[in-house]
N, C-alpha and C positions, 0 to 999 in steps of 0.2 A: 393275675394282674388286672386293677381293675381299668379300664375306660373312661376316660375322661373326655368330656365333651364342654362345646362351647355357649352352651343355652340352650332352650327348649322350642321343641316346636308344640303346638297341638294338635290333634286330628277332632276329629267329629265326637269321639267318646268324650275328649275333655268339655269341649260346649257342650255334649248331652248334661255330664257331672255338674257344671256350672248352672243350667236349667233348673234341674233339679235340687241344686244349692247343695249338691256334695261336701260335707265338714271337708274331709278328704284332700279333695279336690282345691277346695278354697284354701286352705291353708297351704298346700302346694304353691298355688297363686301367689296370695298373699309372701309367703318365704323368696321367692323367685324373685319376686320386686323388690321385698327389704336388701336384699341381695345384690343389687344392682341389674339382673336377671330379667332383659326384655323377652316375654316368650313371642315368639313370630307365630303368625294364626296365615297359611295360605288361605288366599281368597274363595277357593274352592271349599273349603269347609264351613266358611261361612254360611254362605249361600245354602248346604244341605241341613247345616245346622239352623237356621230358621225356617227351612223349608218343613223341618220334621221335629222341633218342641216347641211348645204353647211359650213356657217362660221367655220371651224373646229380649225381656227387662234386665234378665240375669247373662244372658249372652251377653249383652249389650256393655252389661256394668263389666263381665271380663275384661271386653275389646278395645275399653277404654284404657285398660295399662298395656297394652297390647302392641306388637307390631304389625300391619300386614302385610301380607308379602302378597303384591297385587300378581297379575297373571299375563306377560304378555306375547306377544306372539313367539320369540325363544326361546320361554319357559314352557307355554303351550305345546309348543314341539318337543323339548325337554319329557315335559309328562306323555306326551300319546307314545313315546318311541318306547318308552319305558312299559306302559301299561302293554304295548304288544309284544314287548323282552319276557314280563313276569306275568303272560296270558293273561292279563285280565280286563275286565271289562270296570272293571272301579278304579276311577279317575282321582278321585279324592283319595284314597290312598296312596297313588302313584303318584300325586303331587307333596301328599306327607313327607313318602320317603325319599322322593328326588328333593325338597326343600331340608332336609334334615342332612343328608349327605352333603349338601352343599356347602351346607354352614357347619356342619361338625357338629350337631346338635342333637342331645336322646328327645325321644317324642313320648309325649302323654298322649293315649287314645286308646281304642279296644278294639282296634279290627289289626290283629296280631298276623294271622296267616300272612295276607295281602303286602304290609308292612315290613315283613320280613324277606319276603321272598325278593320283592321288589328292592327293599336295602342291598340285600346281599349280591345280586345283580349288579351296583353300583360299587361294592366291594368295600361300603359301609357296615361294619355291624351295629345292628340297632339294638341302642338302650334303652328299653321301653319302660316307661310307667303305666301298665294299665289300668284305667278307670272304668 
């Protein structure tokens, strides 16, 4: 039976693919929106995603059909309780997949381990699109 979910979130692999100007990727994009399909971008990936590609124009031009789901102090607590549930020390995954659970939504990104382990923990299973 498949899984159905309620929109998309991104992780850090989707703005690397958007950087990069992924066909892929952008046509994902682009589909999600003719769709009515706002993808939420936590703010935590943001932040690592201009931290670590040059293209920041292409991020940028993502972010602008984009939601974001800012980060604050309930959320914040939200993700650290989580990252020490699914041992880890990557924050920005643990915000992917506590953001993704919440809203009932598959995630586009590439850091698969962290994402899952952390879903399943919340007793979401994640639908992943990897990029």
């Amino acid at each position: 039976m498949a899984v159905t979910r309620a929109g998309l979130v991104y992780g850090v692999g989707a703005l690397r693919a958007a950087a990069r100007g992924d066909r892929t990727f952008w046509a994902l994009h682009r589909a999600a929106l003719a769709h009515g399909i706002v993808p939420v971008v936590p703010v935590s990936v943001i932040a690592e995603g201009f931290r670590t590609e040059a293209r920041g124009d292409r991020i940028q031009d993502m972010l602008d059909g984009s939601e974001i789901e800012v980060l604050d102090s309930e959320g914040a607590r939200r993700v650290g309780e989580l990252a020490v549930k699914a041992s880890t020390s990557d924050l920005v995954a643990a915000s992917v997949a506590e953001t993704a659970a919440r809203r009932n939504c598959a995630v586009v990104a590439s850091r698969q381990n962290a994402l899952t382990n952390a879903s399943g923990l919340l007793g979401h299973k994640v639908v992943l699109h990897a990029v």
